[in-house]
C-alpha positions as CSV (number, residue, x, y, z in Angstrom):
1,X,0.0,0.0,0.0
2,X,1.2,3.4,-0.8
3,X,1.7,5.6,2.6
4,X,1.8,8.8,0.3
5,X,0.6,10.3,-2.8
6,X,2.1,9.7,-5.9
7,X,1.6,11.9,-9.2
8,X,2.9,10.0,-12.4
9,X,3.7,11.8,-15.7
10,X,4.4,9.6,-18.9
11,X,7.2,11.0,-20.7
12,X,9.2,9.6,-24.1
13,X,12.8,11.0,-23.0
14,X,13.2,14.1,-25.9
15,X,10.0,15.1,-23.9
16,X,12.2,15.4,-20.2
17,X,13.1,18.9,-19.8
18,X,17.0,18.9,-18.8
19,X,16.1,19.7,-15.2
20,X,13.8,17.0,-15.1
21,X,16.9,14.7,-16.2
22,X,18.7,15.7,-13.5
23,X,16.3,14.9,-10.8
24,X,16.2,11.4,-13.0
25,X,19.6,10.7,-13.3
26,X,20.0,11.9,-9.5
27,X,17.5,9.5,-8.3
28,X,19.0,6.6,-10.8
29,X,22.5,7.4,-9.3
30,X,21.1,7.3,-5.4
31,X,18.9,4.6,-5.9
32,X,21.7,2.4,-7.9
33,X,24.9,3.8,-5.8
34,X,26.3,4.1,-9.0
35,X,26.8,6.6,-11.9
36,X,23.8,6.4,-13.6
37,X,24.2,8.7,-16.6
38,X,26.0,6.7,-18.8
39,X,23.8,3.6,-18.3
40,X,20.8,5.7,-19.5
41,X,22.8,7.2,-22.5
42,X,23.7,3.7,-23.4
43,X,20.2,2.4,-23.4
44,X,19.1,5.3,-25.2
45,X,15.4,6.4,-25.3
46,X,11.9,5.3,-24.0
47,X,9.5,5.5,-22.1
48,X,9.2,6.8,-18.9
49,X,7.2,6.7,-16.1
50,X,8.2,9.3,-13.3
51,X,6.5,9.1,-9.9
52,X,6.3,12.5,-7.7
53,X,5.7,12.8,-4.5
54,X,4.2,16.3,-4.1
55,X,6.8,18.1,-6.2
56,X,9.6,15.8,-5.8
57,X,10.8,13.2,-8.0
58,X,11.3,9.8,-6.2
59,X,10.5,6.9,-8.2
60,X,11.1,5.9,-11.6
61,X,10.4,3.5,-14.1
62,X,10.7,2.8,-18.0
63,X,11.2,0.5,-21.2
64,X,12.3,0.5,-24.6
65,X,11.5,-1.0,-27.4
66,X,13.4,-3.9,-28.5
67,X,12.8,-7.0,-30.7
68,X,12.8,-10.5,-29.1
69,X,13.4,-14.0,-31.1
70,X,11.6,-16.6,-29.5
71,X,11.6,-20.2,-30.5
72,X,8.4,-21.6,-31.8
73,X,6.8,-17.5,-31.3
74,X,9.2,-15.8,-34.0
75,X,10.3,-12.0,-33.5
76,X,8.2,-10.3,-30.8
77,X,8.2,-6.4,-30.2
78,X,9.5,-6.5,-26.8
79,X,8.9,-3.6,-24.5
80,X,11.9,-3.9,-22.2
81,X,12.2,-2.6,-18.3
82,X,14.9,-0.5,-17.5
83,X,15.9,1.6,-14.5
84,X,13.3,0.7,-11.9
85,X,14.4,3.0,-9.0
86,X,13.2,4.9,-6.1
87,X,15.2,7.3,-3.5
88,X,16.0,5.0,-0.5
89,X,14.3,6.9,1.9
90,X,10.9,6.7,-0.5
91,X,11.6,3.0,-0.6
92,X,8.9,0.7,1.1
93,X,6.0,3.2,0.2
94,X,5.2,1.5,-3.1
95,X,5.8,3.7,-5.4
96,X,7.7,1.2,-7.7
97,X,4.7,-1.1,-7.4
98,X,2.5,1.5,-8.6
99,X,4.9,2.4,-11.7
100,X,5.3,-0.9,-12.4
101,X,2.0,-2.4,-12.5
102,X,1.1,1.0,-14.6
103,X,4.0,-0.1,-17.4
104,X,2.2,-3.3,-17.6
105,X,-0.8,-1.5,-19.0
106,X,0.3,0.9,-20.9
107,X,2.7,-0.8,-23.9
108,X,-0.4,-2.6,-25.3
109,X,1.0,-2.1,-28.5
110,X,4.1,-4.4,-27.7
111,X,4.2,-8.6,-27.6
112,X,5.7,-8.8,-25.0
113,X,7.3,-7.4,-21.4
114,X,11.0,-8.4,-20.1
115,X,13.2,-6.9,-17.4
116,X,16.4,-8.0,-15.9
117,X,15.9,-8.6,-12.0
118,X,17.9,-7.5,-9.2
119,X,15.6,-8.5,-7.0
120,X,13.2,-11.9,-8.2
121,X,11.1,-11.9,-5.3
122,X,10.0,-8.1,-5.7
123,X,8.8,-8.5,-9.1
124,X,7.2,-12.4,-8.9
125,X,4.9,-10.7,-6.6
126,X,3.5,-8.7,-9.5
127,X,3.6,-11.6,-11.8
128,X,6.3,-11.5,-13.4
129,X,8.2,-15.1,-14.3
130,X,11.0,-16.0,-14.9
131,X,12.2,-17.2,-18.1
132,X,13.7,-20.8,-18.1
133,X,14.9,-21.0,-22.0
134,X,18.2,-20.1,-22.9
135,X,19.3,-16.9,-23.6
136,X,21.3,-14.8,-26.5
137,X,22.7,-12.2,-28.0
138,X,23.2,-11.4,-31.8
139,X,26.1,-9.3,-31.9
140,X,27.0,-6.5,-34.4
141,X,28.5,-9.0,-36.6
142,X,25.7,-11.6,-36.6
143,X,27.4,-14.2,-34.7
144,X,25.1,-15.6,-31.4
145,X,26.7,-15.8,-28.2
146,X,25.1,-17.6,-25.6
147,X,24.0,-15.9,-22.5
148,X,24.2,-18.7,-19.6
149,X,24.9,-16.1,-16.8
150,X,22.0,-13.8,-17.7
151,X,18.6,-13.9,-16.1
152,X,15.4,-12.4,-17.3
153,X,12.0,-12.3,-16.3
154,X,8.9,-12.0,-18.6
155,X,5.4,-10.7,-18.2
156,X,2.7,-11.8,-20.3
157,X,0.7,-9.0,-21.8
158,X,-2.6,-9.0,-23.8
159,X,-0.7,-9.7,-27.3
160,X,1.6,-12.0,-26.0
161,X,1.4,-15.0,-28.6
162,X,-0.1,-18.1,-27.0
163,X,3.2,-19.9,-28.5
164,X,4.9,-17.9,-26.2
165,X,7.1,-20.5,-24.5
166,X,9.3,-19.4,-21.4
167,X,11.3,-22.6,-21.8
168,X,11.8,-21.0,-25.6
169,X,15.2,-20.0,-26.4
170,X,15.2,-16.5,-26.7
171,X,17.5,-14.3,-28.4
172,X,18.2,-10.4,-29.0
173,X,20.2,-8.0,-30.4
174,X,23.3,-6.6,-29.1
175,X,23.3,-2.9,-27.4
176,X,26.4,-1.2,-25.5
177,X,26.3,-1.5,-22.0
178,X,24.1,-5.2,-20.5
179,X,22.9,-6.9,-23.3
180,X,20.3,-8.4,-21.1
């Protein structure tokens, strides 16, 4: 349950204002412990969900659009999770929660929704699975490397195909920065 209120604002990136970025990035960096910056550069743009509490950015949440190869499905357009965050001391208010059970509604025009975990448990409990196929990357030269040490989870959304196999291998394109 969320202890305070939370305003979110849907924003594609070339529509976040540069102090806007900076509260983002700030929060990514706090949240993460790490330089954030370059991460989001890397991933380049999406969608983002940004969660305020009165006028103060604490939580944050997107995805971009990526294409998926799945076994017995074919190529899928993927909308992938990136940068769940909220400031420490916002944690445990569920603000995350809120952002990311809104993401699950609102790519209905993608296949399919995929995040890398750092924390299983936290996202099971919104129904999110883990996927049990193998996993890899196409790189720039075409060649497919295996992914044995990745892990993603998946979360079926209304156009997910029913052939849609999490024991599937599934395979995606390379990006700079986590493939996965």
């Amino acid at each position: 349950m969320m202890k305070g209120e939370l305003t979110v604002r849907a924003a594609r990136t070339a529509e976040i204002g540069l102090l806007e970025w900076s509260a983002l990035v700030a929060l990514c960096t706090e949240a993460y412990e790490e330089p954030f910056a370059p991460y989001l550069a890397a991933i380049g743009p999406g969608v983002h969900l940004l969660g305020y509490e009165s006028e103060r950015l604490v939580s944050h949440v997107m995805w971009v659009e990526r294409e998926m190869r799945v076994a017995g499905a074919g190529p899928l357009r993927s909308a992938y999770i990136e940068a769940v965050a909220t400031l420490p001391e916002a944690q445990g208010k569920g603000y995350a929660t809120a952002l990311l059970r809104r993401a699950a509604t609102m790519p209905d025009a993608f296949d399919l929704a995929l995040l890398s975990p750092s924390e299983e448990a936290f996202y099971a409990r919104l129904g999110w699975a883990t996927w049990r196929g193998p996993l890899s990357v196409r790189e720039r030269d075409g060649t497919i490397t295996p992914a044995p040490d990745e892990e993603i989870m998946w979360l079926r959304l209304p156009r997910t195909p029913a052939t849609v196999d999490a024991h599937a291998a599934i395979e995606t394109d390379w990006r700079p920065g986590e493939a996965w």
